[in-house]
N, CA, C and O atoms as a Maestro MAE file, in Angstrom:
{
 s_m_m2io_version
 :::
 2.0.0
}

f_m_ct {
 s_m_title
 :::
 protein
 m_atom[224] {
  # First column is atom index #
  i_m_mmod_type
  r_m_x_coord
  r_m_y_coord
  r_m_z_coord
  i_m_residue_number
  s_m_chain_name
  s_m_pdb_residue_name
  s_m_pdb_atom_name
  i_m_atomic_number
  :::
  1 25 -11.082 2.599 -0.169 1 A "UNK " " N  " 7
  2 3 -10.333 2.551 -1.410 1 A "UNK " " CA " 6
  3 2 -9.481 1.290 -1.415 1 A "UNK " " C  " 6
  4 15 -8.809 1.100 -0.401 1 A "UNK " " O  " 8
  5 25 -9.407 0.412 -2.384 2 A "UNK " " N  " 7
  6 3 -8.615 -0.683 -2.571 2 A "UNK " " CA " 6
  7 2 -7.437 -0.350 -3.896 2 A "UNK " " C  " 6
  8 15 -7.677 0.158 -4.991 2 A "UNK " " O  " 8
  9 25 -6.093 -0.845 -3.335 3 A "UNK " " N  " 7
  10 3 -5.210 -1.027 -4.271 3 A "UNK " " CA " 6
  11 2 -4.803 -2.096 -4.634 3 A "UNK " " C  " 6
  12 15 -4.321 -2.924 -3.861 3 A "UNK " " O  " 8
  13 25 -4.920 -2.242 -5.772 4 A "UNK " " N  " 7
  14 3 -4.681 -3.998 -6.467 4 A "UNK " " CA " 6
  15 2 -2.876 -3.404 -6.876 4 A "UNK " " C  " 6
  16 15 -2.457 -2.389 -7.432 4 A "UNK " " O  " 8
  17 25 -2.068 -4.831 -6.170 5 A "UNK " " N  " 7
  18 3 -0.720 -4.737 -6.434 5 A "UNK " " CA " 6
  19 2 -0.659 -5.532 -7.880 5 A "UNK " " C  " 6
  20 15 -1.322 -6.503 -8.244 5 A "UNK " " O  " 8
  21 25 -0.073 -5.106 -8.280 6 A "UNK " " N  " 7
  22 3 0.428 -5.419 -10.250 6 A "UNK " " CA " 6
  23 2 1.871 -5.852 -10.560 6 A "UNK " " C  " 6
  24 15 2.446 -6.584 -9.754 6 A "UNK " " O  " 8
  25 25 2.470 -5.454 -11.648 7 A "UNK " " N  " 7
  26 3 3.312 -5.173 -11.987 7 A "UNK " " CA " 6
  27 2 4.391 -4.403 -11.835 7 A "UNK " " C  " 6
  28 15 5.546 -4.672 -12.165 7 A "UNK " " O  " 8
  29 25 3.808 -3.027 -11.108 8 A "UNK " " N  " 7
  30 3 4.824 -1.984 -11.175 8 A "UNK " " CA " 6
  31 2 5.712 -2.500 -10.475 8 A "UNK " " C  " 6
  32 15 6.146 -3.651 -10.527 8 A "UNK " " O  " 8
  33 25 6.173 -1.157 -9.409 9 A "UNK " " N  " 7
  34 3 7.081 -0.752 -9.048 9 A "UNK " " CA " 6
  35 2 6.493 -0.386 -7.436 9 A "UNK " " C  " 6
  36 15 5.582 0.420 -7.247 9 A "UNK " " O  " 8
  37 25 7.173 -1.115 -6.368 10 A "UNK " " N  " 7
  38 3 6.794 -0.943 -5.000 10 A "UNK " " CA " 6
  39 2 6.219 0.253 -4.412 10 A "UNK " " C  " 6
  40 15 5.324 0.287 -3.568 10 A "UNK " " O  " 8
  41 25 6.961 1.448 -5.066 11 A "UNK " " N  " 7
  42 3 6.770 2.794 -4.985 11 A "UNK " " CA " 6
  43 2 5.561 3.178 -5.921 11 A "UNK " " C  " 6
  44 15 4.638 3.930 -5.611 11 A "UNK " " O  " 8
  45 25 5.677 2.741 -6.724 12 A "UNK " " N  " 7
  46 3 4.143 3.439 -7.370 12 A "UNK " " CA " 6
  47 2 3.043 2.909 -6.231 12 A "UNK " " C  " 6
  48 15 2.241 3.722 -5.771 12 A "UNK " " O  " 8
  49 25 3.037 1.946 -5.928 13 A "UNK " " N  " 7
  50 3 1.731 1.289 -5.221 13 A "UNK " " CA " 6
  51 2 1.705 2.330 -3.843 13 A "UNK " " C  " 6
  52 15 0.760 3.119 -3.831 13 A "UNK " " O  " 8
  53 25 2.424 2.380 -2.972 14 A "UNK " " N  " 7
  54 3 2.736 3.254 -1.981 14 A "UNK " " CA " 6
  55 2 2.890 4.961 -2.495 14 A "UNK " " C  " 6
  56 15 2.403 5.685 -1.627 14 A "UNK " " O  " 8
  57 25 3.257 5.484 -3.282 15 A "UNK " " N  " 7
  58 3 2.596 7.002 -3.642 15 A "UNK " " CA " 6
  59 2 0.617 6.987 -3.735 15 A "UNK " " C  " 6
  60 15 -0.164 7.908 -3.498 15 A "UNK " " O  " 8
  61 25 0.308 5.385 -4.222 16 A "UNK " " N  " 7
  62 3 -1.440 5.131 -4.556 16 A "UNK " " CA " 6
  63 2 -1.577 5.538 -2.607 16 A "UNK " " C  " 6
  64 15 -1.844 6.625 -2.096 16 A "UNK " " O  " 8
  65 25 -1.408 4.794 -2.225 17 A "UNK " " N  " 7
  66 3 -2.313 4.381 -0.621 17 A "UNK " " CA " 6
  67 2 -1.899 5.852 -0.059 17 A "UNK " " C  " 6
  68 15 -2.633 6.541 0.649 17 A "UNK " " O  " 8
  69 25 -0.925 6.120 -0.389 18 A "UNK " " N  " 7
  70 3 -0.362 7.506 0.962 18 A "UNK " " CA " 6
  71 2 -1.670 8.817 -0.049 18 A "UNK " " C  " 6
  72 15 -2.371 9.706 0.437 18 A "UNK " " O  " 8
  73 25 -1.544 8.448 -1.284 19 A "UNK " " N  " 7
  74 3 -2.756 9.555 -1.736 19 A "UNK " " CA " 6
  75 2 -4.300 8.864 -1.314 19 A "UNK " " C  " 6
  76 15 -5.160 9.634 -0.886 19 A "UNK " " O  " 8
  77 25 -4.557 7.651 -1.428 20 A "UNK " " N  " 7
  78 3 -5.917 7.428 -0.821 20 A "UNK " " CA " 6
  79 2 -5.712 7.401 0.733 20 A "UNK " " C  " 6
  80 15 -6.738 7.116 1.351 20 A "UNK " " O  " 8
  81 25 -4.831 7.591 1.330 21 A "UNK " " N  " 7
  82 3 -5.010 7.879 2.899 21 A "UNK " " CA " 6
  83 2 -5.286 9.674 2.934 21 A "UNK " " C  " 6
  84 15 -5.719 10.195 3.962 21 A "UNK " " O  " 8
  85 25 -4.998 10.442 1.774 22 A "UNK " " N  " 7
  86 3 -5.347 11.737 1.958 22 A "UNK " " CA " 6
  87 2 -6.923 11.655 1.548 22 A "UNK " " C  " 6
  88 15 -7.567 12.633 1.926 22 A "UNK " " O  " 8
  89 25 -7.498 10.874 0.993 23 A "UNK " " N  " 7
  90 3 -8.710 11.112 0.694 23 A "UNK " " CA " 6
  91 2 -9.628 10.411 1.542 23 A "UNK " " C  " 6
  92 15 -10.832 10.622 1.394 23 A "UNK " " O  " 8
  93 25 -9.103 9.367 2.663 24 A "UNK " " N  " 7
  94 3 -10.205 8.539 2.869 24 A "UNK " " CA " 6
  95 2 -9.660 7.991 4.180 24 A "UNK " " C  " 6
  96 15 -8.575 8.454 4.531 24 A "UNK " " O  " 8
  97 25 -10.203 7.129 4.919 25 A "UNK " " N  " 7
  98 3 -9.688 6.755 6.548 25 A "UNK " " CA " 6
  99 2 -9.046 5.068 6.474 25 A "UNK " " C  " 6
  100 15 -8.388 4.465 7.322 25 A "UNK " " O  " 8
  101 25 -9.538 4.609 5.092 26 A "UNK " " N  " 7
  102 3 -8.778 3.536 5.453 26 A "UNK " " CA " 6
  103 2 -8.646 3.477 3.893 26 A "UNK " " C  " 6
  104 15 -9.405 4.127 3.173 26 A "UNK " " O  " 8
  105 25 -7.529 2.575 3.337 27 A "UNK " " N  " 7
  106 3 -7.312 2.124 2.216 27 A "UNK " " CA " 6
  107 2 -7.322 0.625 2.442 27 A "UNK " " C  " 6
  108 15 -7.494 0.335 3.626 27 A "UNK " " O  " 8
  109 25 -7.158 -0.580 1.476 28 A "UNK " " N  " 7
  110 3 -6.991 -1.934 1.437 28 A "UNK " " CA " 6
  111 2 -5.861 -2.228 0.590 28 A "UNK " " C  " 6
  112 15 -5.872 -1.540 -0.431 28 A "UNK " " O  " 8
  113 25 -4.910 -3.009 0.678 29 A "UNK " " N  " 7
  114 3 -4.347 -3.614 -0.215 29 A "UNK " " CA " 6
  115 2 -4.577 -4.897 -0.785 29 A "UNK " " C  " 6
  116 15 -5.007 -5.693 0.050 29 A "UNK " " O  " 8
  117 25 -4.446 -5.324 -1.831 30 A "UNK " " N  " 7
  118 3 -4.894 -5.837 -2.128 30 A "UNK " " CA " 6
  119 2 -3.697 -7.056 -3.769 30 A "UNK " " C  " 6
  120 15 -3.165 -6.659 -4.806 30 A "UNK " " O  " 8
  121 25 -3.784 -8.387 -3.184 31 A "UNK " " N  " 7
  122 3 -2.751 -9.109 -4.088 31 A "UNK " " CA " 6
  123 2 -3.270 -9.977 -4.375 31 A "UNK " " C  " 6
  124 15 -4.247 -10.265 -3.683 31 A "UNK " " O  " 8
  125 25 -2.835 -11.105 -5.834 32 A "UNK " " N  " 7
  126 3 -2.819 -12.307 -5.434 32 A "UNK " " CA " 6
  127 2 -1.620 -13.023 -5.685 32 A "UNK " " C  " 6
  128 15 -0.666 -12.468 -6.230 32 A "UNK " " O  " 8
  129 25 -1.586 -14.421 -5.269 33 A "UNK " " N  " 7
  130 3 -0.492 -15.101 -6.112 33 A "UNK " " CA " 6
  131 2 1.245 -14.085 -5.808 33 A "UNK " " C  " 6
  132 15 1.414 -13.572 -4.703 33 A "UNK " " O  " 8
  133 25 2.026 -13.985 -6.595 34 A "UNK " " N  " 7
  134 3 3.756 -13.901 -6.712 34 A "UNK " " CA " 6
  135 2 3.256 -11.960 -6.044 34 A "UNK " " C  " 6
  136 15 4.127 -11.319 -5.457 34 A "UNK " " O  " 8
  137 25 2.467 -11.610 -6.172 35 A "UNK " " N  " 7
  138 3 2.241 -9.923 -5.695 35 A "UNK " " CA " 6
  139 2 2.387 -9.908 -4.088 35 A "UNK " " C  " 6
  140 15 3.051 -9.072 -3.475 35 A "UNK " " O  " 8
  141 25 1.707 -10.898 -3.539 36 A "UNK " " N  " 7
  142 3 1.367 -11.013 -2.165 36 A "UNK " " CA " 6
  143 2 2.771 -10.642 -1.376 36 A "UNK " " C  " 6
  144 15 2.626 -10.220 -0.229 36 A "UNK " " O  " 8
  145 25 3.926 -10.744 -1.815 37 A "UNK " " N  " 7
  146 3 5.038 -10.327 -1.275 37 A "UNK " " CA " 6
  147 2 5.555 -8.868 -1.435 37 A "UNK " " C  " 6
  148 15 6.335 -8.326 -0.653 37 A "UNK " " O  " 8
  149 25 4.909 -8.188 -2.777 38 A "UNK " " N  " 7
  150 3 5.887 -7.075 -2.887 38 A "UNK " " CA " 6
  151 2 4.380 -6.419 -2.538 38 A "UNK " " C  " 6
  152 15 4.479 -5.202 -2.388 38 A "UNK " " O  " 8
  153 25 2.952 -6.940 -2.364 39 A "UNK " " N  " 7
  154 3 1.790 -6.073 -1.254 39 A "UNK " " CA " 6
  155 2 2.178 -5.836 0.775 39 A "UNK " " C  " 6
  156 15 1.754 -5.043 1.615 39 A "UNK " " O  " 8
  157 25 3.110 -6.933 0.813 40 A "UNK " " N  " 7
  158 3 3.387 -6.919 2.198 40 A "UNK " " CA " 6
  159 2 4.697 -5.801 2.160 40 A "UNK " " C  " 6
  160 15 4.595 -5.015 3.102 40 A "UNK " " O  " 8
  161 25 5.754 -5.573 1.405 41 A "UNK " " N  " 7
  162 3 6.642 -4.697 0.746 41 A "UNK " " CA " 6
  163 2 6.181 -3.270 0.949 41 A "UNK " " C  " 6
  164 15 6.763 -2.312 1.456 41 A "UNK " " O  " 8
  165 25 5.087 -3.378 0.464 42 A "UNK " " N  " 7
  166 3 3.840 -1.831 0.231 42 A "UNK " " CA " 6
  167 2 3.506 -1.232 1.368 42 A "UNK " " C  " 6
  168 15 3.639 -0.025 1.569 42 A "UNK " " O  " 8
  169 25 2.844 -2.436 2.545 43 A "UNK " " N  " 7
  170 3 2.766 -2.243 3.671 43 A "UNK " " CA " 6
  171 2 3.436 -1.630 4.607 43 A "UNK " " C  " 6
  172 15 2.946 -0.755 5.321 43 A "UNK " " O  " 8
  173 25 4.822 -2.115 4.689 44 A "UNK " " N  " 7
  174 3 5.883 -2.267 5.291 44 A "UNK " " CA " 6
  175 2 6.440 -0.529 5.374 44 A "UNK " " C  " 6
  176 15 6.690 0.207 6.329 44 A "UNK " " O  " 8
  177 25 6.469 -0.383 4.251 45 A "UNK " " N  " 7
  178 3 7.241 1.165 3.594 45 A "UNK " " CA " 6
  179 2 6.165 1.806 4.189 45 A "UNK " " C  " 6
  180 15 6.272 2.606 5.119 45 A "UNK " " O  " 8
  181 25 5.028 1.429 3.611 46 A "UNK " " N  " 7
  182 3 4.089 2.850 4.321 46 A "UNK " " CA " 6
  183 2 4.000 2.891 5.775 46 A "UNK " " C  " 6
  184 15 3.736 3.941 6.362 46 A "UNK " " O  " 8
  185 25 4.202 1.834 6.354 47 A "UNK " " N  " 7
  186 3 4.204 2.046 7.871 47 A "UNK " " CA " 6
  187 2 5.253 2.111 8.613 47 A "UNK " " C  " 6
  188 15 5.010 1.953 9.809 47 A "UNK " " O  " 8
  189 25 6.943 2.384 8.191 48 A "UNK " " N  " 7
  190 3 7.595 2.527 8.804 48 A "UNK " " CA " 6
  191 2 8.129 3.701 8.277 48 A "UNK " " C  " 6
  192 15 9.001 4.136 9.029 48 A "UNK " " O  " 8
  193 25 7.947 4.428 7.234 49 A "UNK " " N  " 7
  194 3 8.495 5.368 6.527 49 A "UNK " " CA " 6
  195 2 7.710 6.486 6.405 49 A "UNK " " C  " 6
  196 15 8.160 7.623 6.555 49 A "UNK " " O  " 8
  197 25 6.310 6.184 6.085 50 A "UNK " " N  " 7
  198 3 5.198 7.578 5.923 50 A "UNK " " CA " 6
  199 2 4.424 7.520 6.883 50 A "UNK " " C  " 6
  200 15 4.621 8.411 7.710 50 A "UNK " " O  " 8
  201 25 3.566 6.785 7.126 51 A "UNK " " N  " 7
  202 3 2.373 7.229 7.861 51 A "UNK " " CA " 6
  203 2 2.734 5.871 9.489 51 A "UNK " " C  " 6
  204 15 2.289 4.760 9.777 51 A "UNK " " O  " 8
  205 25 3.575 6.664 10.020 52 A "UNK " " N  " 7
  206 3 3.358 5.863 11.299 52 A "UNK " " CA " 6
  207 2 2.239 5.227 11.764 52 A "UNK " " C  " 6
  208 15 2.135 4.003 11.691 52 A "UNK " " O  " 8
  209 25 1.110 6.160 12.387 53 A "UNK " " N  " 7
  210 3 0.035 6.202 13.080 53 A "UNK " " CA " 6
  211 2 -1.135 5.235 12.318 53 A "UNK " " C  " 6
  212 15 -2.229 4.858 12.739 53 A "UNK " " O  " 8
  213 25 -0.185 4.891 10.516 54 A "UNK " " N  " 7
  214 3 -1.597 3.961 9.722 54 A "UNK " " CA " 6
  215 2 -1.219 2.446 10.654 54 A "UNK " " C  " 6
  216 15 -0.097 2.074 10.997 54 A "UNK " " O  " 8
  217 25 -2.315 1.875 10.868 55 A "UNK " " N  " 7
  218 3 -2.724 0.716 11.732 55 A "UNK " " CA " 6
  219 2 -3.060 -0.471 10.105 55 A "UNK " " C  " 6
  220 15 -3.943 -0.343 9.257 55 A "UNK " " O  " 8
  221 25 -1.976 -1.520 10.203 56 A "UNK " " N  " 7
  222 3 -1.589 -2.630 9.604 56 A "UNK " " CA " 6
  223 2 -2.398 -4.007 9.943 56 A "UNK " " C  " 6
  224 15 -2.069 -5.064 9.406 56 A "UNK " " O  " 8
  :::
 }
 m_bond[223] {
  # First column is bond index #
  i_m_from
  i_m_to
  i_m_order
  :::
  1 1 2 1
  2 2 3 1
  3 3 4 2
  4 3 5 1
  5 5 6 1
  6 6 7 1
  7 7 8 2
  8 7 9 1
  9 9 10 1
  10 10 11 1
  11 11 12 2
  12 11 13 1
  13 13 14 1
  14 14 15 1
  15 15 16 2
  16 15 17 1
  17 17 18 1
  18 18 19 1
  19 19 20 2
  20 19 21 1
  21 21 22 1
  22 22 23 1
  23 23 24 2
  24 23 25 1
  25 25 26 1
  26 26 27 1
  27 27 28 2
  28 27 29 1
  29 29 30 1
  30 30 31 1
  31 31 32 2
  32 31 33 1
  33 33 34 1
  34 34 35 1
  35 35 36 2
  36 35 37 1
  37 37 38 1
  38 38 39 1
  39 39 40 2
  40 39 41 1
  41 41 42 1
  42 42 43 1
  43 43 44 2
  44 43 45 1
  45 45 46 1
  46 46 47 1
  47 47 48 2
  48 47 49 1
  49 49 50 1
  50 50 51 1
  51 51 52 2
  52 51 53 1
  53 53 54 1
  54 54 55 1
  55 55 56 2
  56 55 57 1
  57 57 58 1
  58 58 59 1
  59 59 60 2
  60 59 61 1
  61 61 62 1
  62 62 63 1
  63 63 64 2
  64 63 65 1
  65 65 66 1
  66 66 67 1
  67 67 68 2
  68 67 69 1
  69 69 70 1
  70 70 71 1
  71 71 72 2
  72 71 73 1
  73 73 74 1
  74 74 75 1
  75 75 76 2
  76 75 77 1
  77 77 78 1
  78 78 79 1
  79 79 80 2
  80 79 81 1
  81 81 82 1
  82 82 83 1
  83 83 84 2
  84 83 85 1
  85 85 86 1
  86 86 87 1
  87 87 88 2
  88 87 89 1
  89 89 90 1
  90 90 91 1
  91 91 92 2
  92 91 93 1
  93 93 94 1
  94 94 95 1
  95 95 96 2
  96 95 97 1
  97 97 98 1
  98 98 99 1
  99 99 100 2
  100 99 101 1
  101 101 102 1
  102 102 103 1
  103 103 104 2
  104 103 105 1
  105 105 106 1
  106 106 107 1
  107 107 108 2
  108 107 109 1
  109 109 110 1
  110 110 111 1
  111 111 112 2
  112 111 113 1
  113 113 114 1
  114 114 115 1
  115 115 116 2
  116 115 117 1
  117 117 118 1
  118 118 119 1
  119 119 120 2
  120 119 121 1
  121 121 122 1
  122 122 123 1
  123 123 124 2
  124 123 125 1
  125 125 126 1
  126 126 127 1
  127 127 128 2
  128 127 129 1
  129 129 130 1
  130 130 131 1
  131 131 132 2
  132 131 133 1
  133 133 134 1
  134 134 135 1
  135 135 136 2
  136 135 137 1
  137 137 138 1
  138 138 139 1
  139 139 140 2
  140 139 141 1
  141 141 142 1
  142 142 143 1
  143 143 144 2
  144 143 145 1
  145 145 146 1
  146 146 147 1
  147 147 148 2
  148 147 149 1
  149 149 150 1
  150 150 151 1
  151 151 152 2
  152 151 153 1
  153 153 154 1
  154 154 155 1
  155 155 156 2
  156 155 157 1
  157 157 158 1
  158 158 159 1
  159 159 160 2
  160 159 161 1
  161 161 162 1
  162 162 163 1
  163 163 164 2
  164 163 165 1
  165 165 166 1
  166 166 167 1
  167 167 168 2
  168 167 169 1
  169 169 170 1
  170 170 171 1
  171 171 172 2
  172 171 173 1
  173 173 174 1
  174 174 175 1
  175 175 176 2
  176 175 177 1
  177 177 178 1
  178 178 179 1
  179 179 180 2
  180 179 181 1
  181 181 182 1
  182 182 183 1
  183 183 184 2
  184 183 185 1
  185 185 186 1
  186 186 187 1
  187 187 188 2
  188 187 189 1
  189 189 190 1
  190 190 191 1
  191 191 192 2
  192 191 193 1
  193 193 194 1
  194 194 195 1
  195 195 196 2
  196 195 197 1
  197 197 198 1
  198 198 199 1
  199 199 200 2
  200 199 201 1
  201 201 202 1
  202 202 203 1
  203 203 204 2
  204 203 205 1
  205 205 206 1
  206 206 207 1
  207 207 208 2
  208 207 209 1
  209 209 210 1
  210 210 211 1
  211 211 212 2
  212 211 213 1
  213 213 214 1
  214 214 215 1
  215 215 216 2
  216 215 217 1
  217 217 218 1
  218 218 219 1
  219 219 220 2
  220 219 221 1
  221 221 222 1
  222 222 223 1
  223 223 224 2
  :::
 }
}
C-alpha cells in the first residue's frame, strides 16, 4: 500500500499507514517536492509513537 503525502494534516497521513499496517505487512510513503518533510514527519510519529516494531 502506498501513501501519497498532500496537503493535509500530519495526522491524517499517519491514521492512513497505521490502518494500512492493519491490512498489509508493509506500507510506502510516499512525497514529492515541499511534502518530503512533513512525509519524514509521518514517519517519525509512526515509529516512535505507534508502531515501534514498524522498520523505517
Amino acid at each position: 500500500m502506498d501513501v501519497l503525502i498532500g496537503k493535509k494534516g500530519a495526522m491524517a497521513y499517519v491514521l492512513a499507514v497505521v490502518t494500512g499496517f492493519n491490512a498489509e505487512n508493509e506500507v510506502v510513503i510516499k512525497a514529492r517536492g515541499r511534502n518530503i518533510s512533513k512525509a519524514v514527519d509521518v514517519a517519525e510519529i509512526i515509529r516512535n509513537r505507534f508502531l515501534q516494531e514498524a522498520k523505517v
